[in-house]
Structures are given as structure tokens and as C-alpha cells.
Residue frames relative to the residue before (quaternion, step in Angstrom):
aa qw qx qy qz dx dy dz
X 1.0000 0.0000 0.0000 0.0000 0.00 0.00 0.00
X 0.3594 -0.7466 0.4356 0.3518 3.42 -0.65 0.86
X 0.6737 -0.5248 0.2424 0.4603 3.86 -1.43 0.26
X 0.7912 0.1220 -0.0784 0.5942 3.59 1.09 -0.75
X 0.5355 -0.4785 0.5601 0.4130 3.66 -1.29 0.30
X 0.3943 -0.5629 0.7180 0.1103 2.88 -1.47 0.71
X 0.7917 -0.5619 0.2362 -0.0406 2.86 -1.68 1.43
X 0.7214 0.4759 0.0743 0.4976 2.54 1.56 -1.70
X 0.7593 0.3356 0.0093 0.5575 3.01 0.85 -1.59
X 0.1418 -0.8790 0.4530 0.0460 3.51 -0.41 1.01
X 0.6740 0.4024 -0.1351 0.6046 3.14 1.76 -0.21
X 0.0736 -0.7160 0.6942 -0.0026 4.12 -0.38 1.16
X 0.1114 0.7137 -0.6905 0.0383 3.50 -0.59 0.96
X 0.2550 -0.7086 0.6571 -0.0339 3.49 -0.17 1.91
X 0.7459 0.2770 -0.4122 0.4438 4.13 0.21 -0.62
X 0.6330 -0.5509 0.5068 0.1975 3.75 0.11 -0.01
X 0.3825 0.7435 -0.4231 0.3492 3.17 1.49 0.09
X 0.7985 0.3368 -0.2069 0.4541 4.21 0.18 -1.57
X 0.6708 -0.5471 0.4400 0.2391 3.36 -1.22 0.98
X 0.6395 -0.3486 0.5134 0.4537 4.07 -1.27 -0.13
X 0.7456 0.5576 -0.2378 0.2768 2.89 0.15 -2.10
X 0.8745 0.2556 -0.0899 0.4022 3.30 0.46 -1.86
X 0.2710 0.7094 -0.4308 0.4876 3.64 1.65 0.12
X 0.7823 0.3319 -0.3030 0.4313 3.58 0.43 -1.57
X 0.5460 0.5604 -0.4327 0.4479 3.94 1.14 -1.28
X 0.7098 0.4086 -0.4211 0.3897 3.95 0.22 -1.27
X 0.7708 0.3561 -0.3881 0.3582 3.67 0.54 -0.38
X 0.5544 0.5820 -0.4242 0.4170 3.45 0.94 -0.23
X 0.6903 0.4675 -0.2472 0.4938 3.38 1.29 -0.85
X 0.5629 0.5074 -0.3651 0.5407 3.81 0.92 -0.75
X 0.7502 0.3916 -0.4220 0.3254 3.82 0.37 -1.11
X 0.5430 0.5777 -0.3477 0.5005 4.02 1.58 -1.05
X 0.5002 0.4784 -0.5361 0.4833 4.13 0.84 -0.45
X 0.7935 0.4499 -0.2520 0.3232 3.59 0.12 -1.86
X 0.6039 0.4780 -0.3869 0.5071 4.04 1.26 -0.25
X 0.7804 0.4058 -0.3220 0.3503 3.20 0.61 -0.77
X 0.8050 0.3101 -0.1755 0.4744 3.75 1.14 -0.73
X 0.4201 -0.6612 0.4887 0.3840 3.55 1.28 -0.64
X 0.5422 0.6929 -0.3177 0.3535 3.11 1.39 0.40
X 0.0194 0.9089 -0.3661 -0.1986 3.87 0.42 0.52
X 0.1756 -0.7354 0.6305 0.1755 4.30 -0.39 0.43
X 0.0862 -0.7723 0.6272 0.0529 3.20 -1.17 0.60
X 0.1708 -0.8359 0.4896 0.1802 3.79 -0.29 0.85
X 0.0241 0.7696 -0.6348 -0.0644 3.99 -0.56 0.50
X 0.0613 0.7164 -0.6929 -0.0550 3.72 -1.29 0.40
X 0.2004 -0.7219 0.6571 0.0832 3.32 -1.17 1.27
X 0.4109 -0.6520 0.5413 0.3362 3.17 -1.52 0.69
X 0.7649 -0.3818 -0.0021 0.5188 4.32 1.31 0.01
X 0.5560 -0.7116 0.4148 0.1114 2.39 -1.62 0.94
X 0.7189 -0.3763 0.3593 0.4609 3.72 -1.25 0.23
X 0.5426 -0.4970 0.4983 0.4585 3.59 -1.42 0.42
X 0.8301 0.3618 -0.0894 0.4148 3.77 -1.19 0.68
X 0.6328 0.4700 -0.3321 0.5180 3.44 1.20 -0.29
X 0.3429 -0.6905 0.6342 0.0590 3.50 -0.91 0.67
X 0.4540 -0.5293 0.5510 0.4584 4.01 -1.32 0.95
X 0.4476 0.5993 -0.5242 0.4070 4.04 0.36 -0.72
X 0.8883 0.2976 -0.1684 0.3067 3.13 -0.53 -1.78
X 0.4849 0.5015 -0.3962 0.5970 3.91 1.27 -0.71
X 0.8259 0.2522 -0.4212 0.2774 3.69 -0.30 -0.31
X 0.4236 0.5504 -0.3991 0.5986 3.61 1.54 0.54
X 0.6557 0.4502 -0.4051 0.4508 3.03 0.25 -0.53
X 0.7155 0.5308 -0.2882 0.3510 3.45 0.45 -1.74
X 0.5878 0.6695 -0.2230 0.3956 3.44 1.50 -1.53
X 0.8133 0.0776 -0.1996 0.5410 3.52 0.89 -0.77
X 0.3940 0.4411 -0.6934 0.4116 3.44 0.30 1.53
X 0.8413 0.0813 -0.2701 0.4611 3.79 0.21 -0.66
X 0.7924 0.1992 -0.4371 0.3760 3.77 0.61 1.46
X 0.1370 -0.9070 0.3889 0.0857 3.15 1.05 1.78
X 0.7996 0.2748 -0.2285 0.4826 3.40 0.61 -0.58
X 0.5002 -0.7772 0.2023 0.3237 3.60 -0.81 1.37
X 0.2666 0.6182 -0.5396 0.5055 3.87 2.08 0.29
X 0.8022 0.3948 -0.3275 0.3055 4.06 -0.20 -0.98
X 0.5922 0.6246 -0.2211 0.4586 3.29 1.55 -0.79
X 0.4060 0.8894 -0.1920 0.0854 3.73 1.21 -0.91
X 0.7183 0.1057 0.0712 0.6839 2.73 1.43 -1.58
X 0.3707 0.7473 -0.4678 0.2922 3.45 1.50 0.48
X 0.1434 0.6725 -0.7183 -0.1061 3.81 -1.29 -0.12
X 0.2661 -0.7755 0.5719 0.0282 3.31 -1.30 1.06
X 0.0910 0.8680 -0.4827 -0.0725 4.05 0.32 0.59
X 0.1818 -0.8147 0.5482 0.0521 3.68 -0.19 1.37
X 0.0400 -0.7836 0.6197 0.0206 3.47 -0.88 0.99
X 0.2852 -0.7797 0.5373 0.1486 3.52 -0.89 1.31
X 0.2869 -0.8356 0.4269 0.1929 4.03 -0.29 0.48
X 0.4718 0.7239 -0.2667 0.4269 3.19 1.81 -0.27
X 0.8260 0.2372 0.1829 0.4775 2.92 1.11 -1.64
X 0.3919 -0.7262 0.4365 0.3585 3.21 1.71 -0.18
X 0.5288 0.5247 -0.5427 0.3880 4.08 0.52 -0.57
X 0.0974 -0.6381 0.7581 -0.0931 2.49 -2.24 0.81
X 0.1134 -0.7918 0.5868 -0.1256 3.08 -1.16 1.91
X 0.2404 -0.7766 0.5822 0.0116 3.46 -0.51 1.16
X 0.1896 -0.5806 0.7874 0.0836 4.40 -1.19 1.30
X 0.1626 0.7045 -0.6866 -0.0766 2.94 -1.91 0.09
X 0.2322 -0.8503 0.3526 0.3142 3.53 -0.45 0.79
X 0.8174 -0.3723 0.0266 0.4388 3.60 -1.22 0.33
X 0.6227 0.5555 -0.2715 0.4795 4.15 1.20 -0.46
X 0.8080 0.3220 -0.2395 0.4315 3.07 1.26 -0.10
X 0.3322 0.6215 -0.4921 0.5111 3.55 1.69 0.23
X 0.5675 0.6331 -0.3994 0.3429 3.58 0.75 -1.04
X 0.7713 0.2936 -0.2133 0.5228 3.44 0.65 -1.51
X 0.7913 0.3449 -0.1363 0.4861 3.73 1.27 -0.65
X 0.2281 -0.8205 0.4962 0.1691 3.55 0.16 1.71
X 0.8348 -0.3309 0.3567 0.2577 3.23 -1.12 0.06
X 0.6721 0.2364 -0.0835 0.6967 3.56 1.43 -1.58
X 0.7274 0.3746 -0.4715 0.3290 3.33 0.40 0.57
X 0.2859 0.5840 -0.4796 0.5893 3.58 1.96 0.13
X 0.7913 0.4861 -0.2509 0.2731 3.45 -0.20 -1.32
X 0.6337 0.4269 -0.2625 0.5892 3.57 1.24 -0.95
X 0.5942 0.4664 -0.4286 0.4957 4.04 0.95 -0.02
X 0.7585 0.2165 -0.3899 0.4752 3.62 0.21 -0.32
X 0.8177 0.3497 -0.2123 0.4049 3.48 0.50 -0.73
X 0.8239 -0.0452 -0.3338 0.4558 3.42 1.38 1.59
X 0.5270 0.6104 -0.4076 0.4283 2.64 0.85 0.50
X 0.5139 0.5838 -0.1007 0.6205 3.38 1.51 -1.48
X 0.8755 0.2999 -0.1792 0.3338 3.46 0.13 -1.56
X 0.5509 0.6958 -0.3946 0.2380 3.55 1.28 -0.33
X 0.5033 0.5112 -0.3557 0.5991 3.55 1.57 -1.38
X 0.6397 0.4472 -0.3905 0.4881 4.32 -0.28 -0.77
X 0.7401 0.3627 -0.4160 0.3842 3.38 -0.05 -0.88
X 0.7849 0.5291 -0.2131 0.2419 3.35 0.65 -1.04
X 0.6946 -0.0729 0.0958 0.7092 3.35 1.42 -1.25
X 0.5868 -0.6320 0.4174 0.2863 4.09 0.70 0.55
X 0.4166 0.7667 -0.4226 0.2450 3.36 1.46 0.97
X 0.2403 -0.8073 0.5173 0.1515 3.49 0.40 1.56
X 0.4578 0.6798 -0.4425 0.3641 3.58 1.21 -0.62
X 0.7868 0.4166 -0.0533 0.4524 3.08 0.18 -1.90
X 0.6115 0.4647 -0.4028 0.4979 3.57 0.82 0.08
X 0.7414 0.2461 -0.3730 0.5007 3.68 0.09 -0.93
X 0.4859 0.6900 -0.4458 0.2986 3.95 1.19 -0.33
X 0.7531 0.3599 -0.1547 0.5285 3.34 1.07 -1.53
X 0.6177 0.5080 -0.3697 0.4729 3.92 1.19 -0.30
X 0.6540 0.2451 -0.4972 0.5147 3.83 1.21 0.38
X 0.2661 0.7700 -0.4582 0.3554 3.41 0.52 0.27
X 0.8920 0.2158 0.0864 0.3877 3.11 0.57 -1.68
X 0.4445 0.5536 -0.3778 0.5943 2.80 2.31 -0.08
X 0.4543 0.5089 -0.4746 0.5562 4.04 0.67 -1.35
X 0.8565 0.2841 -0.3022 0.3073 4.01 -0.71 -0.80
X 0.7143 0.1865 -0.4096 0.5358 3.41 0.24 -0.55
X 0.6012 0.4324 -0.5233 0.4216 4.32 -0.03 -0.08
X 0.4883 0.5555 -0.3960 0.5442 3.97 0.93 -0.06
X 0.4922 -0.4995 0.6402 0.3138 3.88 0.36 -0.62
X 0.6169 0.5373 -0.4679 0.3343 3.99 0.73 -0.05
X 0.6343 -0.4238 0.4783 0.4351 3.70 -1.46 0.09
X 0.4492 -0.6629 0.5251 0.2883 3.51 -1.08 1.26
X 0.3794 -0.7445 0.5056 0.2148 3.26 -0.97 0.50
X 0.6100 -0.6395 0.3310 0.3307 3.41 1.08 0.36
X 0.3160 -0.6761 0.5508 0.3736 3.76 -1.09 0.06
X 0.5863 -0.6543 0.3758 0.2949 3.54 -1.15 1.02
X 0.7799 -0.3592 0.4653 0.2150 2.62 -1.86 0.80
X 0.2202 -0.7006 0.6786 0.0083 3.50 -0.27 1.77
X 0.0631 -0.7779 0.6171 0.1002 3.91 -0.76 0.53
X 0.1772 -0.7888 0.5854 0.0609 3.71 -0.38 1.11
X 0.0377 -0.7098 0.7030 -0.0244 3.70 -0.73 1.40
X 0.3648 -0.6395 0.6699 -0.0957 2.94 -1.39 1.98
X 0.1422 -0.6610 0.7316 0.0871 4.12 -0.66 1.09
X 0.3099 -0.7353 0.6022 -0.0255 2.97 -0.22 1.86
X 0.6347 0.5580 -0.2773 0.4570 3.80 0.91 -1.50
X 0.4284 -0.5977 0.6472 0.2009 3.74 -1.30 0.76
X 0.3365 -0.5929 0.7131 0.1634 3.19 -1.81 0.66
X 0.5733 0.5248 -0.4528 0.4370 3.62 0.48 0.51
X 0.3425 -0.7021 0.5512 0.2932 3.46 -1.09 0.46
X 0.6480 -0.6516 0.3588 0.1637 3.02 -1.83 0.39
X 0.5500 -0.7133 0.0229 0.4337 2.93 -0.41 0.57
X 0.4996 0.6355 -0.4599 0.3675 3.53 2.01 -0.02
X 0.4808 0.7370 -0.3425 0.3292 3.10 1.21 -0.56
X 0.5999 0.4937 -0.1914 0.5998 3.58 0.73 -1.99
X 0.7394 0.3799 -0.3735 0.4115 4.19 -0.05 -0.60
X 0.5800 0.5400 -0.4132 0.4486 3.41 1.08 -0.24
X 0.7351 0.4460 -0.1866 0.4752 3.41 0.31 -1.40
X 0.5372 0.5525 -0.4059 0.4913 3.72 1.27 0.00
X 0.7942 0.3826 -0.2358 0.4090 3.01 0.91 -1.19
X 0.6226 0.5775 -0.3064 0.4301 3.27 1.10 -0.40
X 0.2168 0.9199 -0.0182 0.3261 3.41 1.67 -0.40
X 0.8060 0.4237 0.2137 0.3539 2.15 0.30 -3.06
X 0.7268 0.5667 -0.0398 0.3859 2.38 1.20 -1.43
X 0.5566 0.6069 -0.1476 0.5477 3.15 1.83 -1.60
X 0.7925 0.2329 -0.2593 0.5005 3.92 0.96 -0.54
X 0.5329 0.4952 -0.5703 0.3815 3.34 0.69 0.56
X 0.6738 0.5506 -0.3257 0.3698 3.41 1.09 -0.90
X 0.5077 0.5118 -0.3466 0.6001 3.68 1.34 -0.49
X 0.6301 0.4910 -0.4206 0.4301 4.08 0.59 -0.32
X 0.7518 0.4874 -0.2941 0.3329 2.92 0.54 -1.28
X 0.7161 0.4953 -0.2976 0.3916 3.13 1.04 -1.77
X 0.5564 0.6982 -0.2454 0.3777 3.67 1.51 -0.82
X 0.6629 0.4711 -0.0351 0.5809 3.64 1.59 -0.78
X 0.5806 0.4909 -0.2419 0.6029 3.92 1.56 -0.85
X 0.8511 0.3343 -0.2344 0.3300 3.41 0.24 -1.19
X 0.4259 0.4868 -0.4601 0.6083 3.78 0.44 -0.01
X 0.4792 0.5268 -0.4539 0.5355 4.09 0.24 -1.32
X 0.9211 0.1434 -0.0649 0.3560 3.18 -1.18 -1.20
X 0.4714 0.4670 -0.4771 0.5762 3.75 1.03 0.28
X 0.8898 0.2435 -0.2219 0.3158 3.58 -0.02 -0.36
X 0.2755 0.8110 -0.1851 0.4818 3.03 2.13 1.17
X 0.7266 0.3113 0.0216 0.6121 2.29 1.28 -2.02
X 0.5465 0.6117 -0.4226 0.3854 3.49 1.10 -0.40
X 0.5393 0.5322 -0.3606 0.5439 3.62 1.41 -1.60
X 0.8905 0.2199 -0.2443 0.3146 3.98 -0.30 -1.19
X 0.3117 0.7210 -0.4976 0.3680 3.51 1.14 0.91
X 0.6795 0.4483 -0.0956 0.5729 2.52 0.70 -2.33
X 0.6167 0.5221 -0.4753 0.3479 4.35 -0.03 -0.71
């Protein structure tokens, strides 16, 4: 990890995980959050961490190497995504806890963030929809909430029914007499023709 964040780039995606495309949108959008509010997010994703370390505890850490002193750190937020493990650990310094309680950090990584992962491993769509909802509530707007997790239950068996199972029985049946018969006829009439070949 370098010693300080770079200026420019608001997003370090060390695991390879976020796209060109949306890499450039998250910074174009993270850099309009920090003009408009003084507020500054920084996204990191690692591909793994030390034995024992935790995304939590790496993004403290990471937080007070590049905002040692707790004036530089103020309007900072650091959001550390592990790819290994899918956790996500979110710093913030003391001007922004104000605008960002605690349960509302907590409901960004651990649904907002986690819904796109859980579902199909879209890191895109996670750090996409987690500035979303930072840009509003660090703005002073109503949080828009984490989304609407939709849980499809396959109510329908994979088993057949039971007209079903009487068909394929009977059809079956039918399939192994004809293999008897045809199994019992043909030799017969092979060794018929074999006798009046050869006579």
C-alpha cells in the first residue's frame, strides 16, 4: 500500500476485482462527492490479507498511515474490501461519523456492499451502489437505505409425479420386453440361416 493516497486516484484496486470502465465512473463520482461536501471516500480492495488481520482492522490501520494526525483524518473515510473473503471494513474520521453513524457504516458494508457479492460477486455494483449512498447521506440527504434483498424460494419439486413415474414405468415395460423378445428371435433366425446356408 502506498504511504499516502494519491490525489487523483480515489480508488487502489490492488485485487483486480473493479472494471476500467467503473474504476474511472467511481472516481469521477468520489472526486464530485469531495468538491461538493469536503467530504473525501477512498475505495481499496486487497486480493489478502495477513494471517489474523481483518478488512476492519487493515482499513484502520491503512487510515492512520495516510491520516496520521486526527486534523488530516477528519473528513477522511477509508472502505477496505477483501476479495478472498468478501469482508468489508469501513474508517472514518471524526467529521464524518457525525454525518455517518455507526449503523449506517455498518448497514453499507454489510448490505448494501454485500448484496451485489452475495448474489453474483459484483464488486462493480457494490462499491457502485455503496457511493450512491455515501454521496447522500455525507451530502446531509435522507439515507436511502440498503436494497431490497429479494429471497426466491423453488417452491416446485424436482421429482416427478406420480402420473408421470406410471408412465415411464409403463413405457419401460414395454422397452424390456421388446429387447427380450428381439434378444431371443434373433440368434433363432441367425442360426437358421446359418444351418440353410451352410446345407
Amino acid at each position: 500500500m502506498p504511504i499516502a493516497p494519491n490525489a487523483d486516484n480515489w480508488v487502489l484496486d490492488d485485487a483486480k476485482q473493479i472494471t476500467r470502465l467503473n474504476e474511472s465512473n467511481l472516481n469521477k463520482d468520489l472526486k464530485k462527492l469531495a468538491e461538493a461536501t469536503g467530504q473525501e471516500v477512498r475505495y481499496v480492495t486487497i486480493h489478502r490479507l495477513d494471517y489474523g488481520e481483518t478488512a476492519q482492522s487493515f482499513s484502520e490501520q491503512l487510515f492512520k498511515r495516510w491520516f496520521p494526525t486526527a486534523e488530516a483524518g477528519a473528513n477522511q473515510t477509508v472502505v477496505v474490501l477483501d476479495d478472498v473473503t468478501n469482508n468489508i471494513g469501513l474508517t472514518s474520521g471524526e467529521e464524518t461519523a457525525a454525518l455517518l453513524p455507526e449503523e449506517i457504516a455498518e448497514s453499507i458494508t454489510q448490505e448494501t456492499m454485500k448484496a451485489p457479492l452475495l448474489k453474483s460477486n459484483s464488486y462493480n455494483r457494490a462499491f457502485s451502489d455503496a457511493t450512491i449512498r455515501l454521496a447522500s447521506v455525507l451530502a446531509g440527504e435522507p439515507d436511502p437505505g440498503p436494497p431490497l434483498i429479494e429471497e426466491t424460494i423453488n417452491v416446485e419439486g424436482t421429482f416427478a409425479t406420480a402420473e408421470e413415474t406410471e408412465e415411464n414405468r409403463t413405457f419401460s415395460t414395454w422397452v424390456v420386453v421388446v429387447l427380450l423378445i428381439l434378444a431371443t428371435v434373433i440368434p433363432m433366425v441367425t442360426y437358421y440361416w446359418y444351418i440353410s446356408a451352410g446345407g
